[in-house]
N, CA, C and O atoms as a GROMACS GRO file, in nm:
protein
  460
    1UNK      N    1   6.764  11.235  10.237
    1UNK     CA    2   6.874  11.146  10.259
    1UNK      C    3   6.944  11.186  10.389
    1UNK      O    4   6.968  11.300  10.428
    2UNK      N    5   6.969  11.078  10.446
    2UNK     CA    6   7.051  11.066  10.617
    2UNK      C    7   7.176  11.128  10.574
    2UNK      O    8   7.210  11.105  10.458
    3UNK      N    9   7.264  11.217  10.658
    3UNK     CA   10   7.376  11.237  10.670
    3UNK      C   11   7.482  11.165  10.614
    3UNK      O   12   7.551  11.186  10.515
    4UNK      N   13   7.481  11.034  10.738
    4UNK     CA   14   7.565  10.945  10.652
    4UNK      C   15   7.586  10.838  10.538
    4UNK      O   16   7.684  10.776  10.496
    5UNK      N   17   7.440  10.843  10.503
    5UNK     CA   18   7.435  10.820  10.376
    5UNK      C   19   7.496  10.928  10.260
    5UNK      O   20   7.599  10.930  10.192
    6UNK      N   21   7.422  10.983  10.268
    6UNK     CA   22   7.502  11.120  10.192
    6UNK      C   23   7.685  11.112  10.185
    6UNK      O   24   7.755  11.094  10.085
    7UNK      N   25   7.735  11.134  10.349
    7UNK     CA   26   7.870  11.104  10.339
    7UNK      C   27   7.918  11.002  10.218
    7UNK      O   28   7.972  11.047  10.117
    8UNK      N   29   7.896  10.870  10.235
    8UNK     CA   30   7.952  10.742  10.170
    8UNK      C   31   7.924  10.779  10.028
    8UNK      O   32   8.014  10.749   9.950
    9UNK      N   33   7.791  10.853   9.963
    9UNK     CA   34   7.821  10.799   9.849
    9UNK      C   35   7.886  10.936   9.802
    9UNK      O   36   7.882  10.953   9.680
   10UNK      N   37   7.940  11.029   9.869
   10UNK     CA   38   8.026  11.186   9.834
   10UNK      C   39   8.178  11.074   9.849
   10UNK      O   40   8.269  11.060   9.768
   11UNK      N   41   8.165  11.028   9.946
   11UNK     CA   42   8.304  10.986   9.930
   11UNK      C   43   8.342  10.859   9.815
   11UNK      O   44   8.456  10.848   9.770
   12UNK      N   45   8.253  10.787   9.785
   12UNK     CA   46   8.246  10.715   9.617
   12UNK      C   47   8.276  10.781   9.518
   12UNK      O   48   8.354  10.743   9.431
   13UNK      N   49   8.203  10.916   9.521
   13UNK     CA   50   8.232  10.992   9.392
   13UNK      C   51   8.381  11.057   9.437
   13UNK      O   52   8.401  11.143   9.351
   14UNK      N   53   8.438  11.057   9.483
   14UNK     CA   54   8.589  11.125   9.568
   14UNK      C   55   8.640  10.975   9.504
   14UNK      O   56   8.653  10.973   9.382
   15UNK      N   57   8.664  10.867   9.567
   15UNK     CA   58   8.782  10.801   9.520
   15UNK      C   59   8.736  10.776   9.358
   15UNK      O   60   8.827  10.804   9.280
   16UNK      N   61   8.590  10.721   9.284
   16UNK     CA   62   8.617  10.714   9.177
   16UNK      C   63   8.675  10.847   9.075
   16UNK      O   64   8.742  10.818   8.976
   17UNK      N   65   8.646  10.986   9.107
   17UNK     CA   66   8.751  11.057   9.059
   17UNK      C   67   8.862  11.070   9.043
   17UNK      O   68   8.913  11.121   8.944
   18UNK      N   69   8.943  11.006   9.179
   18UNK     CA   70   9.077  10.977   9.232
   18UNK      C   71   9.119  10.855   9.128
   18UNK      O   72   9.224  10.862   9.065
   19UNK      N   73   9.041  10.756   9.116
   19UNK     CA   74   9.080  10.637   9.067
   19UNK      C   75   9.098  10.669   8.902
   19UNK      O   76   9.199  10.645   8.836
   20UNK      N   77   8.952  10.740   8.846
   20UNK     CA   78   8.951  10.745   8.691
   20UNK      C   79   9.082  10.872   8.622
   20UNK      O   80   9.132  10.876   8.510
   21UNK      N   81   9.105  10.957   8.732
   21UNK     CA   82   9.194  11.035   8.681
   21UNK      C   83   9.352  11.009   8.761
   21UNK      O   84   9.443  11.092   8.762
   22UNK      N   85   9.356  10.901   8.812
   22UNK     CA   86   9.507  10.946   8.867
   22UNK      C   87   9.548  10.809   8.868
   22UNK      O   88   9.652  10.809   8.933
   23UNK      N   89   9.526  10.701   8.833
   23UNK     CA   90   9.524  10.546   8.817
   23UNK      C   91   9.618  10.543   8.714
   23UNK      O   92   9.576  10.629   8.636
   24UNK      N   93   9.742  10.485   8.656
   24UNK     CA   94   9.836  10.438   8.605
   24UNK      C   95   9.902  10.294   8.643
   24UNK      O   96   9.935  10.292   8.762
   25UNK      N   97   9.931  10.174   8.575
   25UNK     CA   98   9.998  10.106   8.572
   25UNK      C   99  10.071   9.978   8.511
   25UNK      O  100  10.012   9.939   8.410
   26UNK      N  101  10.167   9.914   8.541
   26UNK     CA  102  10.250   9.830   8.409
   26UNK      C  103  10.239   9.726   8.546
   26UNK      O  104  10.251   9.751   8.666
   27UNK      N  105  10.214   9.612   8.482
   27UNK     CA  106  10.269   9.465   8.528
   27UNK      C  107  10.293   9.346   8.422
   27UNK      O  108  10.232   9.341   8.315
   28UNK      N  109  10.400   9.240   8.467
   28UNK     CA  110  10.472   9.159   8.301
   28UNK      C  111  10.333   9.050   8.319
   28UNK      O  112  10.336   8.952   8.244
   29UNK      N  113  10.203   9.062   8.424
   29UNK     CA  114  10.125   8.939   8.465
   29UNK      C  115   9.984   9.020   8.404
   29UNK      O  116   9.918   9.119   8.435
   30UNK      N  117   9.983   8.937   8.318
   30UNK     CA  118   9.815   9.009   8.229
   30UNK      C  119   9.689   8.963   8.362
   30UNK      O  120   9.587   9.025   8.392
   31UNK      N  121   9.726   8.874   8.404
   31UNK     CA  122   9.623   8.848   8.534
   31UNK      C  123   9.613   8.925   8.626
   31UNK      O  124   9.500   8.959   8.663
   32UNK      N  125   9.731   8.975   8.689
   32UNK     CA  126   9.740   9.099   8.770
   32UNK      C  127   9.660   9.201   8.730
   32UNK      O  128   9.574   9.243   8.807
   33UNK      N  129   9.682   9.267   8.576
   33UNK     CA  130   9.638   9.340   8.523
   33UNK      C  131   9.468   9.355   8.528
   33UNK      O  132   9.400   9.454   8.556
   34UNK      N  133   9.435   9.242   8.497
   34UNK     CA  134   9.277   9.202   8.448
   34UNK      C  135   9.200   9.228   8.619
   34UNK      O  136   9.093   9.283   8.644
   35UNK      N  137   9.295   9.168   8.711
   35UNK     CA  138   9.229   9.196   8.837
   35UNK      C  139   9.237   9.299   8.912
   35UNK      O  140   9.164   9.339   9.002
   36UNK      N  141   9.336   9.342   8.867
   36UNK     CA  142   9.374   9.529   8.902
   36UNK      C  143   9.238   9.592   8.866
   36UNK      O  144   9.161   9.629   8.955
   37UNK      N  145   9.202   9.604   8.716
   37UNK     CA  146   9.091   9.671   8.694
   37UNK      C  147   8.973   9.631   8.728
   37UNK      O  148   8.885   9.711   8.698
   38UNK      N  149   8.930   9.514   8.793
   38UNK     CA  150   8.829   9.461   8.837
   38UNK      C  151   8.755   9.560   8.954
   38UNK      O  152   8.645   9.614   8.970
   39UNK      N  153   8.901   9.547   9.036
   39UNK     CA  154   8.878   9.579   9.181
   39UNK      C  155   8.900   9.712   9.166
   39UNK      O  156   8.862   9.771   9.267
   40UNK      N  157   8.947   9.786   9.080
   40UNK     CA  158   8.913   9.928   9.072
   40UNK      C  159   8.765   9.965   9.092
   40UNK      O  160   8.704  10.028   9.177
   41UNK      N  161   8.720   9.878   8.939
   41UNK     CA  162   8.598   9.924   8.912
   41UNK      C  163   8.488   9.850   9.042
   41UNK      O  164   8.368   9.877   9.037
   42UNK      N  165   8.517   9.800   9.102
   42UNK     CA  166   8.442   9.723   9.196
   42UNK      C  167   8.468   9.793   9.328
   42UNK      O  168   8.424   9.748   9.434
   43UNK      N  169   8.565   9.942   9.317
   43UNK     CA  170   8.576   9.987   9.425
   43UNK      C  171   8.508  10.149   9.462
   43UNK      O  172   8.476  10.215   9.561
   44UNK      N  173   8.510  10.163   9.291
   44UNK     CA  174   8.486  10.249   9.218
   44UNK      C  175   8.332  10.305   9.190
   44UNK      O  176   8.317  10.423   9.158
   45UNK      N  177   8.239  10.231   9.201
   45UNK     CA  178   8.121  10.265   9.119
   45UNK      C  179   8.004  10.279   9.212
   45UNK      O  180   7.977  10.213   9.313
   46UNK      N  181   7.941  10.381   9.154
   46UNK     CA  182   7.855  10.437   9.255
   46UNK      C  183   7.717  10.449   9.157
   46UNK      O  184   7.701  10.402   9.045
   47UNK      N  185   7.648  10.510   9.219
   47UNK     CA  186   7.477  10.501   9.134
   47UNK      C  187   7.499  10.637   9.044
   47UNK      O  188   7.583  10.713   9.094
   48UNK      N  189   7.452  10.673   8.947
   48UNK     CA  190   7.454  10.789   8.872
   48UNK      C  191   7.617  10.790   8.800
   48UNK      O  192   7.671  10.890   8.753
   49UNK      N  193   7.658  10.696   8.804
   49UNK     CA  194   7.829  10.708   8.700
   49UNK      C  195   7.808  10.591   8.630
   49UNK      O  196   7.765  10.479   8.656
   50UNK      N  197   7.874  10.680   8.480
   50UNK     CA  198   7.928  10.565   8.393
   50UNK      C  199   8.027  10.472   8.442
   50UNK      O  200   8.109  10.488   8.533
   51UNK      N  201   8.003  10.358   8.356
   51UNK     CA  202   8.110  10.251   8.398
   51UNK      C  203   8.234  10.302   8.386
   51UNK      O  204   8.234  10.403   8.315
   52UNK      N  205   8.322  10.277   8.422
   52UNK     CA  206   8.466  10.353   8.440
   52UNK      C  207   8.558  10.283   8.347
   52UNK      O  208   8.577  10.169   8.390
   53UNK      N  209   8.618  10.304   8.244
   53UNK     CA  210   8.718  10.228   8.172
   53UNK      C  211   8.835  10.232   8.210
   53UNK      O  212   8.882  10.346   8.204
   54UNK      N  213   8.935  10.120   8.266
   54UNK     CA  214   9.116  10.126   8.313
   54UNK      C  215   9.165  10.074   8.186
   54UNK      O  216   9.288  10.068   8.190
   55UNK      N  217   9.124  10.041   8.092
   55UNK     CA  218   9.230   9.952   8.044
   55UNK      C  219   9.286  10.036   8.000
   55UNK      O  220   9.393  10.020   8.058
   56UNK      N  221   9.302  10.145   7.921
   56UNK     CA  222   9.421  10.278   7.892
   56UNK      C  223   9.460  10.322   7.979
   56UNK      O  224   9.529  10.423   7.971
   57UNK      N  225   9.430  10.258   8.108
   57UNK     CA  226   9.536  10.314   8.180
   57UNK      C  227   9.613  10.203   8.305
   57UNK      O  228   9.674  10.244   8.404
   58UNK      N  229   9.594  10.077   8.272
   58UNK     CA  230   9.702   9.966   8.334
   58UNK      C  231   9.694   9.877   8.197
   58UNK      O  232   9.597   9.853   8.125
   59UNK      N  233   9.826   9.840   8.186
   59UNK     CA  234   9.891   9.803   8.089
   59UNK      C  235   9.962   9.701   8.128
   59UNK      O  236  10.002   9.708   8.245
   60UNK      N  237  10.007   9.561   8.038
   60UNK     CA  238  10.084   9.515   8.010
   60UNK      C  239  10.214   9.508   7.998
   60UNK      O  240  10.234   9.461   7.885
   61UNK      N  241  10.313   9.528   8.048
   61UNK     CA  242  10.447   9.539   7.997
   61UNK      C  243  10.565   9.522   8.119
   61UNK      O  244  10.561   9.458   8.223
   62UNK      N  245  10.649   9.592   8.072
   62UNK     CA  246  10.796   9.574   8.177
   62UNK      C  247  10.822   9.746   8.203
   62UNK      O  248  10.894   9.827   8.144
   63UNK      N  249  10.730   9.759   8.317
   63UNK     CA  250  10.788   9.971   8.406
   63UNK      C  251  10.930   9.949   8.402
   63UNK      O  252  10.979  10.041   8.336
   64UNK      N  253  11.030   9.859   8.446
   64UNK     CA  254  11.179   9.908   8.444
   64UNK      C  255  11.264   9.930   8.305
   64UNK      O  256  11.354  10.009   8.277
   65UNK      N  257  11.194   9.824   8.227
   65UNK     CA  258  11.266   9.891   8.083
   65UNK      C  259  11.233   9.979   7.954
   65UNK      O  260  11.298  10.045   7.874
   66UNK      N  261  11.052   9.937   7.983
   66UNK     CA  262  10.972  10.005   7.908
   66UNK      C  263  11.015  10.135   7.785
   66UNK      O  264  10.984  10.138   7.666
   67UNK      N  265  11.078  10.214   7.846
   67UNK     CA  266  11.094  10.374   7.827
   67UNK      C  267  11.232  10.357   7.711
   67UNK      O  268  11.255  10.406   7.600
   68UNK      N  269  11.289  10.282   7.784
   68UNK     CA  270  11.414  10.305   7.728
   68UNK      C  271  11.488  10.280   7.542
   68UNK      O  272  11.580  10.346   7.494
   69UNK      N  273  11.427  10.192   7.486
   69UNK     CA  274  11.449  10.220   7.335
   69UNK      C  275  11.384  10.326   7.300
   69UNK      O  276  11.444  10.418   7.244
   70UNK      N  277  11.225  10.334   7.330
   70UNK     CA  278  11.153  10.441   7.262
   70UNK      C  279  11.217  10.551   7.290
   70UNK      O  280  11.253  10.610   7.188
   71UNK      N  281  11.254  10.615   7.408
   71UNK     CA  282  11.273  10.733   7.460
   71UNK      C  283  11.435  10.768   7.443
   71UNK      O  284  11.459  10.888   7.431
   72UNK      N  285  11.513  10.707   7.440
   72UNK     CA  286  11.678  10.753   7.414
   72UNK      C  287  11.680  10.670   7.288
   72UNK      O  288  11.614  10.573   7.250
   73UNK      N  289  11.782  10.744   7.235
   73UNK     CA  290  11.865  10.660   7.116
   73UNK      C  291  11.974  10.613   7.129
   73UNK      O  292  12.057  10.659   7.208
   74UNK      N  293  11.998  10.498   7.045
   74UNK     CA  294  12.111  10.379   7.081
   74UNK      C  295  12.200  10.399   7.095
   74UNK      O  296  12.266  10.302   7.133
   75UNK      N  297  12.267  10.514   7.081
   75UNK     CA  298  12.388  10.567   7.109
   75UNK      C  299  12.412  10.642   7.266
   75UNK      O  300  12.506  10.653   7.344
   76UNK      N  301  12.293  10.680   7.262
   76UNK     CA  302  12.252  10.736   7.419
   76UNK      C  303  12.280  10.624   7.497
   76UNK      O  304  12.373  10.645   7.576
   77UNK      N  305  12.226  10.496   7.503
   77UNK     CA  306  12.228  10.429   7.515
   77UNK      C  307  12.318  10.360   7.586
   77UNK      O  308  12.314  10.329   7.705
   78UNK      N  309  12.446  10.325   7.462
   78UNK     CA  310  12.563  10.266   7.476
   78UNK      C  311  12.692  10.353   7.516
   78UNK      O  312  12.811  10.320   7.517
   79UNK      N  313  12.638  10.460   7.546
   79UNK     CA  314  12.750  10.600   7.682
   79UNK      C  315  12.704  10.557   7.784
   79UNK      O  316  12.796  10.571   7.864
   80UNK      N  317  12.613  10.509   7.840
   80UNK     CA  318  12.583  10.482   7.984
   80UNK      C  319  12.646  10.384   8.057
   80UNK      O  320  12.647  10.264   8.032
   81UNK      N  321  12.716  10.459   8.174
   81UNK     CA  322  12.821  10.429   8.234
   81UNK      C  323  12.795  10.265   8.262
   81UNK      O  324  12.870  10.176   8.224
   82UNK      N  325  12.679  10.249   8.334
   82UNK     CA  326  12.676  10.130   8.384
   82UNK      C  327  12.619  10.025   8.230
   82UNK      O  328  12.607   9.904   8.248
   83UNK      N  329  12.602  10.060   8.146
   83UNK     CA  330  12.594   9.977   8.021
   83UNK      C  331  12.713   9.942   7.982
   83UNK      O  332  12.747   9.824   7.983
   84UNK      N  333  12.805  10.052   7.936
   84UNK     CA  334  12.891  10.042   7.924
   84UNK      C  335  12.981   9.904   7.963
   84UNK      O  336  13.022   9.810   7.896
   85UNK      N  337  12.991   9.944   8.123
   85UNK     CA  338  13.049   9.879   8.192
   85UNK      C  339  13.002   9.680   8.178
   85UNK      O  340  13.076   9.584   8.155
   86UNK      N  341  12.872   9.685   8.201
   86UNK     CA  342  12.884   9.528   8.167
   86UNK      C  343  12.896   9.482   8.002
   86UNK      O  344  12.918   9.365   7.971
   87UNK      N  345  12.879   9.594   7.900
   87UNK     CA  346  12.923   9.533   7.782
   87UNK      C  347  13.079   9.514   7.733
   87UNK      O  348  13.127   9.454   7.636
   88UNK      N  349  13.153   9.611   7.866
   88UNK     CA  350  13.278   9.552   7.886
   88UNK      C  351  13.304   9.427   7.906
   88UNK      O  352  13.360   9.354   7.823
   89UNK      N  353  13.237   9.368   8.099
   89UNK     CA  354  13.288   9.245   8.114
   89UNK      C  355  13.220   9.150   8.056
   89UNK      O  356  13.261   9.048   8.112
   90UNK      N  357  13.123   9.113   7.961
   90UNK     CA  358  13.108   9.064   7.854
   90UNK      C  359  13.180   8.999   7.742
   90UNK      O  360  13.190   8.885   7.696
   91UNK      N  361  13.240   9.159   7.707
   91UNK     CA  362  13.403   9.135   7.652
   91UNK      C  363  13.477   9.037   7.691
   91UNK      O  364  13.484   8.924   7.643
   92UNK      N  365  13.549   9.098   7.807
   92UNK     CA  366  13.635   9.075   7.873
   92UNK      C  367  13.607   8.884   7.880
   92UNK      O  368  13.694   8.803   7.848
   93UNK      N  369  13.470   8.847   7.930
   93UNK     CA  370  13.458   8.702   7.941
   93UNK      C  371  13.428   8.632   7.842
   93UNK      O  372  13.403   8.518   7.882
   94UNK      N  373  13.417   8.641   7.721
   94UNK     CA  374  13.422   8.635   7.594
   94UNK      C  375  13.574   8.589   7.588
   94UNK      O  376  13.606   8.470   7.579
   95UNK      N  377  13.678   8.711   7.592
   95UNK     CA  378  13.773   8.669   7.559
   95UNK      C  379  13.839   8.556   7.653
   95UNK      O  380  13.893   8.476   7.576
   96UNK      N  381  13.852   8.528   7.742
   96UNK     CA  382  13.896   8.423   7.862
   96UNK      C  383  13.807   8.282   7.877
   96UNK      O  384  13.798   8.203   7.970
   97UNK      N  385  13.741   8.285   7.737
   97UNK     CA  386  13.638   8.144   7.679
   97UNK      C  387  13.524   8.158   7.802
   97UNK      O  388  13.473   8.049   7.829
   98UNK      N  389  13.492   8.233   7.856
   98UNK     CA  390  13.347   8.252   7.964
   98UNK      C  391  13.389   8.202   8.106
   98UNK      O  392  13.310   8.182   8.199
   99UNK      N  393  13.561   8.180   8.111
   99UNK     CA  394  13.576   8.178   8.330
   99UNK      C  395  13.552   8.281   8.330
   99UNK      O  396  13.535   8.367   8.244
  100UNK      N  397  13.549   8.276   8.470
  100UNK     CA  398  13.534   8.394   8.585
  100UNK      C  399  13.667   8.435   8.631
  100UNK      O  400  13.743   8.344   8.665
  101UNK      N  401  13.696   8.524   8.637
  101UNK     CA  402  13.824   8.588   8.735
  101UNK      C  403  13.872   8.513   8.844
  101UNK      O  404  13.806   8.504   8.948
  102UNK      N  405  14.013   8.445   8.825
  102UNK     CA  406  14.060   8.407   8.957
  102UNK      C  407  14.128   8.473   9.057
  102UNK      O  408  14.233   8.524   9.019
  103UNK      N  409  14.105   8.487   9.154
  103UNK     CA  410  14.150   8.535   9.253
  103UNK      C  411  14.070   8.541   9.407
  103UNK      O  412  13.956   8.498   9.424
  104UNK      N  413  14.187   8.627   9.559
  104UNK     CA  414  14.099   8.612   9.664
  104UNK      C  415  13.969   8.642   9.645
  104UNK      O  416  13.974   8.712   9.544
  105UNK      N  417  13.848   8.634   9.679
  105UNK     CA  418  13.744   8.673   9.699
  105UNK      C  419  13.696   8.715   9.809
  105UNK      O  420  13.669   8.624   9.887
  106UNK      N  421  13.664   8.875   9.868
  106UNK     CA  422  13.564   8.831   9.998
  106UNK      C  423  13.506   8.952   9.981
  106UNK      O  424  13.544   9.038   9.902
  107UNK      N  425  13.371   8.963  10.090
  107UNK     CA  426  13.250   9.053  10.072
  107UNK      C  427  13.286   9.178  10.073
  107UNK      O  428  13.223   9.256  10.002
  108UNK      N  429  13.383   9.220  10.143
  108UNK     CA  430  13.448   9.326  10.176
  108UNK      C  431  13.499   9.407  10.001
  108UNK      O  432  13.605   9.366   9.954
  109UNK      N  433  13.445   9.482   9.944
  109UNK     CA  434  13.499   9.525   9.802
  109UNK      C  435  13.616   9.568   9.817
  109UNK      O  436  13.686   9.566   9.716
  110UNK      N  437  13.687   9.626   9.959
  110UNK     CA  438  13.834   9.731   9.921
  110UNK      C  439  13.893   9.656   9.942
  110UNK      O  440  14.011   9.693   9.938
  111UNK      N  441  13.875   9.491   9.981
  111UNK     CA  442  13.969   9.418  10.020
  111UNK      C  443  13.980   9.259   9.901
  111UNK      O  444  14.044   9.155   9.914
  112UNK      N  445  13.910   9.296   9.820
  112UNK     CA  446  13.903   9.199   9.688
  112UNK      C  447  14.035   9.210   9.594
  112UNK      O  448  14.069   9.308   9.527
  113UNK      N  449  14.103   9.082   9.606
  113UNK     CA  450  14.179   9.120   9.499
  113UNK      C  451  14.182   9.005   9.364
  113UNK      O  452  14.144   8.889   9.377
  114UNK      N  453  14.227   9.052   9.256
  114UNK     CA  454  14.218   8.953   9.176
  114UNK      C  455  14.325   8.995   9.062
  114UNK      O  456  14.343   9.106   9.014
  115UNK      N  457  14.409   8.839   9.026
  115UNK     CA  458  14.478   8.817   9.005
  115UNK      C  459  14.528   8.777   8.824
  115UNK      O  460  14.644   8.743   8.798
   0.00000   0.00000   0.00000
């Protein structure tokens, strides 16, 4: 075997190692998903390797909220400052039948006032 033959398929077995052991991921688009692992495995496969399985390892779901029931408890939860905070103005617009705050408005936050 030529040199650079040799090279290409050392470097096949390099990213499909890379790919089968270090590959993780979440998207809310099962299509994304399905084509994610396509083009893995289509990027992936070389002569002398098993077919490579992703699906345990790209997934279905929502990465920004995912974690959060399973992993804290609801009380954990409902201390968090910024939770907190909008299950305040929630409240707060609840009680005022769902307006909004009247007052000046402008982009400037130290210069917002409301009334």
């Amino acid at each position: 075997m030529e040199a650079p033959d040799l090279f290409k398929e050392e470097l096949q077995k390099v990213k499909a190692y890379i790919a089968t052991n270090n590959t993780y991921g979440v998207d809310l688009n099962p299509t994304a998903i399905e084509l994610g692992k396509l083009s893995l495995w289509l990027n992936v496969i070389h002569k002398d390797m098993e077919t490579p399985f992703f699906s345990n390892r790209l997934a279905v779901g929502n990465a920004v909220v995912g974690a959060w029931l399973k992993v804290y408890k609801e009380k954990d939860i409902a201390e968090e400052p910024k939770i907190k905070e909008e299950r305040q103005k929630k409240n707060k617009k609840k009680k005022n039948g769902g307006k909004k705050p009247q007052g000046n408005w402008s982009l400037n936050p130290t210069r917002t006032t409301i009334k």
